[in-house]
C-alpha positions in Angstrom: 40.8 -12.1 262.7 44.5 -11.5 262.5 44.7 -13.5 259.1 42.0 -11.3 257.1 43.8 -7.7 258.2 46.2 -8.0 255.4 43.7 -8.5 252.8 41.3 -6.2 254.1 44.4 -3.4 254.5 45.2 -4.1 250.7 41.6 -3.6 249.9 41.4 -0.3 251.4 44.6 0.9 250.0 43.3 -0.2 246.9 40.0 1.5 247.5 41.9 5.1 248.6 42.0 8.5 248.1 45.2 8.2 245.6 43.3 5.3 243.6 40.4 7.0 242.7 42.2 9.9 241.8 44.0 7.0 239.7 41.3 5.4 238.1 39.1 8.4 237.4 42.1 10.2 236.2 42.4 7.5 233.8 39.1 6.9 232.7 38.8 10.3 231.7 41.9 11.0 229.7 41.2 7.9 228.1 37.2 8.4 227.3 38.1 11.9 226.4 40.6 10.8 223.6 38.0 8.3 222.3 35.1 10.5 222.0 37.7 13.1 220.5 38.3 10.9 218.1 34.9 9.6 217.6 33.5 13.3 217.3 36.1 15.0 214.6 35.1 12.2 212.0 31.4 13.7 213.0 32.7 17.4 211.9 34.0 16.0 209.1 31.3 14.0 208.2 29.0 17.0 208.2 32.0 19.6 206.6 34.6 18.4 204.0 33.7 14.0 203.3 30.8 15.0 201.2 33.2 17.0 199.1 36.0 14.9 199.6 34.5 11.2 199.7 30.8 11.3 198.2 31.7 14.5 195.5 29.8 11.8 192.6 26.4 12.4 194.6 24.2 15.4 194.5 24.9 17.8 197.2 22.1 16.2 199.5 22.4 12.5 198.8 26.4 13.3 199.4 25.9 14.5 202.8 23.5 11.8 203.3 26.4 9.4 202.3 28.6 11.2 204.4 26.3 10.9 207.8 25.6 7.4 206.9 29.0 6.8 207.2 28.4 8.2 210.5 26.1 6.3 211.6 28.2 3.3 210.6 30.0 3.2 213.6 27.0 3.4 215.7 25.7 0.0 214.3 29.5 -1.4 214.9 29.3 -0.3 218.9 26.8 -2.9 220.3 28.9 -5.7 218.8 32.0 -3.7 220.6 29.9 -4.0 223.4 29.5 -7.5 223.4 33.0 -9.0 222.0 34.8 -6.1 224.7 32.1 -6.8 227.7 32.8 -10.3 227.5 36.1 -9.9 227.8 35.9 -7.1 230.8 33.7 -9.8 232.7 35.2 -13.0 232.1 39.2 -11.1 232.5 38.8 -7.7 234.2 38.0 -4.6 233.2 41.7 -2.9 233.0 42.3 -5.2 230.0 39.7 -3.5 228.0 40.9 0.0 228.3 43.9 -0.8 226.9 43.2 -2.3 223.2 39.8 -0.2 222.4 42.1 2.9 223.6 44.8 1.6 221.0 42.1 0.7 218.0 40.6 3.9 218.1 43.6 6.1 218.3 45.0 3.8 214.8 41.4 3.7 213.3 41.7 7.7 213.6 45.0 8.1 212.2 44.8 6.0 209.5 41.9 8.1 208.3 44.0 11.3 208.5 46.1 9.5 205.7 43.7 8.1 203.7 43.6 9.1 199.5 40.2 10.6 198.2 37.6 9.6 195.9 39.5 12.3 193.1 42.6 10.1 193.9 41.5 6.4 194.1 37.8 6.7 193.3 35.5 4.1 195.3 38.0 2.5 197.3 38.2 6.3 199.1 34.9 5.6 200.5 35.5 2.3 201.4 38.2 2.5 203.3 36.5 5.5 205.1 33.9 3.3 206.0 35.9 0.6 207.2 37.8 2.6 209.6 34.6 4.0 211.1 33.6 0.5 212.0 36.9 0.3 213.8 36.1 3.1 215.8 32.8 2.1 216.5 34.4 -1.3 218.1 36.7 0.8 220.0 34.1 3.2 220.9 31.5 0.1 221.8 34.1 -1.3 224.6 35.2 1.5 225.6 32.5 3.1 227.6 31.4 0.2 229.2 34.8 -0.7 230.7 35.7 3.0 231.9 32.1 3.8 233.5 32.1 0.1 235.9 36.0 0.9 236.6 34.7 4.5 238.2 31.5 2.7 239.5 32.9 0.1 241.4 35.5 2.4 243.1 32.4 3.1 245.6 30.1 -0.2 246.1 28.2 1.1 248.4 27.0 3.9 246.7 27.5 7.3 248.7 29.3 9.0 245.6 29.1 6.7 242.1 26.6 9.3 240.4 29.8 12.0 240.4 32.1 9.3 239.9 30.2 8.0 237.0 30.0 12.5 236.0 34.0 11.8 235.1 33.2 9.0 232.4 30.6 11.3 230.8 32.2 14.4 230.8 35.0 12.8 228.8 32.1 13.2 225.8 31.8 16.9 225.8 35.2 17.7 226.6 36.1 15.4 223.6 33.6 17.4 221.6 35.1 20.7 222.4 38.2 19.3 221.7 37.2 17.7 218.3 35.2 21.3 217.1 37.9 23.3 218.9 40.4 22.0 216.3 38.3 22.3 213.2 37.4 25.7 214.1 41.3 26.2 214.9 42.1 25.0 211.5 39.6 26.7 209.3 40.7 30.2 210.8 43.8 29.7 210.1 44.1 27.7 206.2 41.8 29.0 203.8 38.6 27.0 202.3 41.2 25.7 199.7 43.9 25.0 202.0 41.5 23.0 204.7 39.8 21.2 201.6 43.5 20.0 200.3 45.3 18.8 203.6 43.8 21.0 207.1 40.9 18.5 207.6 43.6 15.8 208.5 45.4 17.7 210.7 42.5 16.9 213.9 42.5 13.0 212.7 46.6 13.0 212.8 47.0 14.7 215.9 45.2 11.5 217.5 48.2 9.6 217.4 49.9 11.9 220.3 46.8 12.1 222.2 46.4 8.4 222.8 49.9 8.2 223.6 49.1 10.3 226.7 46.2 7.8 227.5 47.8 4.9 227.2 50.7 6.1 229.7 48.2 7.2 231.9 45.7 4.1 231.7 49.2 1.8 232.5 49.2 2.7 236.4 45.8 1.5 236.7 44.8 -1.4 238.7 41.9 -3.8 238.6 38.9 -3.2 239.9 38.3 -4.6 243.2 34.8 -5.6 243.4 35.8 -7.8 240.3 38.1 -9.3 241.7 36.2 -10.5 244.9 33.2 -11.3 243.0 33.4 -12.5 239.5 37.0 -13.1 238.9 37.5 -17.1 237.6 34.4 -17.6 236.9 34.9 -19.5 233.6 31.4 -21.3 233.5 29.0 -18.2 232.6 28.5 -16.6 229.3 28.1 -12.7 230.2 25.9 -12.0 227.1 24.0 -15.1 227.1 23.0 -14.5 230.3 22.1 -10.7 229.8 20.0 -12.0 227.0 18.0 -14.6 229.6 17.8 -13.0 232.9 17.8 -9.3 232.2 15.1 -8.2 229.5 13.9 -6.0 231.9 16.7 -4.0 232.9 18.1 -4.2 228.9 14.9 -2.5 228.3 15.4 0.0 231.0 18.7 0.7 229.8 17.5 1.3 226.2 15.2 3.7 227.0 16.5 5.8 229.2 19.4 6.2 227.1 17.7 6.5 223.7 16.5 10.3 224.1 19.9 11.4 225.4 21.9 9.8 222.2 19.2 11.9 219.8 19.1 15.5 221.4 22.9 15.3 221.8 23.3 14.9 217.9 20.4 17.2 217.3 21.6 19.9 219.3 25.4 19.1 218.0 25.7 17.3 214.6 22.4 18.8 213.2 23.4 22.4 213.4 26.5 21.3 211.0 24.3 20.8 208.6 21.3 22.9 209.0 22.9 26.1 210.0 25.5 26.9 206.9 23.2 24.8 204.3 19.6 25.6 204.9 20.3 29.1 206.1 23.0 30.1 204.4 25.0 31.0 207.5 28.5 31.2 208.0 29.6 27.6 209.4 31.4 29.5 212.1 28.0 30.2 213.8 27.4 26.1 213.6 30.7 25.3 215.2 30.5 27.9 217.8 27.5 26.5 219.0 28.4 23.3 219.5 31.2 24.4 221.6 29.0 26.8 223.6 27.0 23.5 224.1 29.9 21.0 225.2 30.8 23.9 227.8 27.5 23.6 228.7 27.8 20.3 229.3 30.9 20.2 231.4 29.5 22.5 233.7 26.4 20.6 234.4 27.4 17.4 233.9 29.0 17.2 237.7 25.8 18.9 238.7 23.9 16.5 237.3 26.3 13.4 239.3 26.0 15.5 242.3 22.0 15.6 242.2 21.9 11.9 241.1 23.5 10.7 244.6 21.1 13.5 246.3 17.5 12.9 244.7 18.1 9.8 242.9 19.0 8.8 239.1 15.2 8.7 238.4 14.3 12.4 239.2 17.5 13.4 237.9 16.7 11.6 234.5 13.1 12.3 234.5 14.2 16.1 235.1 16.3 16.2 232.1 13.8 13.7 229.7 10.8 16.0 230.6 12.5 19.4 230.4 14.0 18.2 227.1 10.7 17.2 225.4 9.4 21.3 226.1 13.2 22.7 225.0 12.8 21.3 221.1 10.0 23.3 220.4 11.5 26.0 221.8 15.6 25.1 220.4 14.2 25.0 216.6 12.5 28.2 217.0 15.4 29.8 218.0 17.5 28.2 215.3 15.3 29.8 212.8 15.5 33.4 214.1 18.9 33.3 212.6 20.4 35.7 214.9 23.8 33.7 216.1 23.2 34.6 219.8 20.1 33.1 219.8 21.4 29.7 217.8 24.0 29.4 220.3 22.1 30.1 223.8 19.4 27.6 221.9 22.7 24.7 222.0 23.7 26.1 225.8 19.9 25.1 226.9 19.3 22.4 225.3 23.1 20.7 226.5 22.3 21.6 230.0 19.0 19.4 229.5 21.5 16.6 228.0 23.7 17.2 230.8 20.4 15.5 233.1 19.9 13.1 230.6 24.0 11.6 229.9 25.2 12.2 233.5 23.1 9.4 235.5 23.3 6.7 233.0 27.4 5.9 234.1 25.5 4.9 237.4 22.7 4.2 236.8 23.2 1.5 234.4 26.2 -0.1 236.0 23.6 -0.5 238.8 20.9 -2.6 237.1 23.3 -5.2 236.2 25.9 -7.9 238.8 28.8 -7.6 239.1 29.5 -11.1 236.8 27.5 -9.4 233.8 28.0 -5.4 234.8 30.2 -4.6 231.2 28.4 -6.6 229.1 24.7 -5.6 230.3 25.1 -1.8 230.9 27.5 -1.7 227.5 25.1 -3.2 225.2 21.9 -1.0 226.9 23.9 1.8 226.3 25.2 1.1 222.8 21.8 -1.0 221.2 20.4 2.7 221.8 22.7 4.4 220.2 22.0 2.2 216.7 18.6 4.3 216.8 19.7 7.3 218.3 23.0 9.0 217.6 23.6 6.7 214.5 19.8 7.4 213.1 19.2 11.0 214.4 21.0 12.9 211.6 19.3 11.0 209.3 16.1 11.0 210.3 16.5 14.8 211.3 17.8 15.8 207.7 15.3 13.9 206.1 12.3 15.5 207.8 13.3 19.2 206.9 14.1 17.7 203.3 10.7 16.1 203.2 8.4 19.0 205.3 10.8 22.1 204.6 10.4 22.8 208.4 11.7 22.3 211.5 8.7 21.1 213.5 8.7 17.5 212.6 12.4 17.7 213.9 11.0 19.2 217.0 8.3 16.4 217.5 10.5 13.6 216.7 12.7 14.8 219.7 10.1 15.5 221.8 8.5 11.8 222.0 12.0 10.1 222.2 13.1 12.8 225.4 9.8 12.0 226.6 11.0 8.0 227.0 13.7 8.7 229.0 10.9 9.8 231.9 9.0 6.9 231.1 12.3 4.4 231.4 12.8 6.0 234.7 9.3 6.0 236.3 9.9 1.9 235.5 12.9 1.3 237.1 13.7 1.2 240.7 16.1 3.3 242.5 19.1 2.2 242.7 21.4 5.0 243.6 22.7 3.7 247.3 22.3 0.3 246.9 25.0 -2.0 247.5 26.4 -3.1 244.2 26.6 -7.0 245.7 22.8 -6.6 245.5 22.7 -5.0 242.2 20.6 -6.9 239.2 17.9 -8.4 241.4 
């Protein structure tokens, strides 16, 4: 009895007030800077690379080019998912924070300084591409390792939805951030101006924000439950084993994410494009409602934790999936009135539905998947849907109102894939107070 105190006192310590405050301190600074990064290339995909990367193309096939680009990084995420998972299972999780923190925050610079297709023709786009498949590697290990570091702080299961509320709130605050910035710079340069050298200004101001990250992700120790359970395990494979035993729960993971990636860049990205190009309005009205959305989101995405350790992720998913698949028909109507209040209370709505849809999955995911295989499973669930989701919505979404001259299809298409995330929930079992030692059976 007297032997195990010590260990069990360093445990606790370990597991205390002043740790999590640590560790979810850390995970959000450093999550926030990632999706800040991740979302200004977004803005910029749908504002100035057309102009600046794609100008060869006609106006449509340019921005095409440009949210292909995109989309690039989305296809790049699941292989971060993989290389980065193995690595957080088979070494720890803390290692992980560090280098996608590091790639991402270069990635982004770099493309700050990059020449355009007026000054170096093709390899412009190239390059651009090639960075955004950086950041998509970052971006791919990044979540996984900061949502199971926040998870794991509470193994038996009394609090990990609002825990697991600090990893996803780093996205909206990274999006207000991000569009904050833009709209910062285009107020203040004119079109010319922002054209010629304001764009880079968000991308180069990266390089100070992951230098806060990183000093903040250095006081962070390993996570516990990794170390009792899975640390030195050098015979397993995590992926190969996610691939054999866990179908089911890489299903369930894929699903119930896939709806939340889509609405997010419908209700975001989309109004870049649709707002100031197919209506003619002032891109100001676009940007401001994407940042009345990602306010939207960080007031409900705590809710949304909170609820998750009261009712259950399932209800709590199934609440925002269902309530989602009513709001499109509703959110595209709006858009089309024109009237700016109504365009932005359309994004407030239909991010407070996201908010039920995003908020869960850092718990709920973590949980379907043991502790030897927790990065790796819940990372590539999460990033396999957005391939198909965030990386496909735009395109899909410009190319219905290109092909139908309406926004119904839009509203359909977002309807059925919302619908899913109800559907992925009603499958799974609860799992919000379950021990995590008896998570993945």
């Amino acid at each position: 009895m007297q032997a195990s105190m010590p260990l069990n006192a360093s445990t606790d310590r370990a597991a205390g007030p002043s740790s999590t405050r640590r560790v979810a301190a850390a995970s959000l600074a450093g999550t926030t800077l990632e999706f800040y990064d991740h979302f200004i290339y977004g803005a910029a995909a749908a504002l100035v690379f057309p102009k600046l990367f794609f100008p060869q193309s006609e106006p449509l096939v340019a921005m095409l080019l440009s949210l292909a680009s995109y989309g690039v990084a989305f296809v790049a995420r699941p292989l971060g998912a993989a290389v980065f998972g193995h690595f957080g299972d088979k070494l720890g999780r803390k290692s992980i924070l560090f280098i996608t923190l590091l790639m991402m925050g270069l990635a982004t610079f770099l493309i700050g300084c990059l020449p355009t297709f007026a000054q170096v023709g093709m390899l412009a786009p190239v390059l651009l591409v090639l960075l955004r498949i950086v950041q998509g590697l970052a971006l791919g290990g990044e979540w996984g390792g900061a949502a199971i570091m926040v998870n794991e702080l509470d193994p038996s299961g009394k609090r990990r939805g609002l825990l697991g509320a600090v990893v996803q709130i780093a996205a909206p605050i990274g999006l207000l951030l991000a569009n904050g910035v833009f709209a910062l710079v285009t107020w203040q340069v004119s079109e010319e101006a922002f054209l010629s050298w304001g764009w880079r200004v968000p991308f180069l101001l990266s390089a100070v924000l992951v230098g806060v990250g990183l000093y903040i992700r250095m006081k962070v120790q390993e996570s516990q439950v990794f170390e009792k359970e899975a640390k030195g395990r050098e015979e397993h494979a995590p992926i190969m084993e996610v691939l054999r035993h866990y179908k089911p729960q890489l299903a369930i993971a894929f699903f119930a994410r896939l709806g939340g990636d889509i609405a997010f860049y419908i209700f975001t990205l989309f109004l870049l494009y649709y707002v100031p190009a197919k209506m003619g309005l002032p891109k100001s009205i676009a940007l401001n409602a994407v940042l009345f959305g990602a306010v939207a989101q960080i007031l409900f995405i705590p809710v949304a934790g909170w609820l998750a350790d009261r009712i259950g992720r399932r209800p709590t998913l199934m609440i925002g999936g269902i309530g989602g698949a009513i709001w499109a028909f509703v959110f595209m109507q709006m858009v089309q009135s024109g009237s700016p209040a109504a365009i932005m209370t359309a994004s407030f709505v239909g991010m407070v539905l996201v908010s039920f849809m995003f908020s869960p999955l850092a718990s709920f995911l973590p949980e379907l998947f043991a502790t030897r295989v927790r990065v790796t499973g819940a990372s590539l669930g999460f990033q396999f849907a957005g391939v198909f989701g965030g990386a496909l919505a735009p395109l899909i979404a410009t190319g219905l109102v290109a092909r139908f001259d309406s926004l119904t299809p839009v509203a359909i298409y977002l309807a059925i894939v919302s619908a899913l995330i109800a559907v992925a929930a009603f499958a799974a079992r609860e799992t919000a107070h379950i021990d995590l030692k008896d998570a993945g059976r």
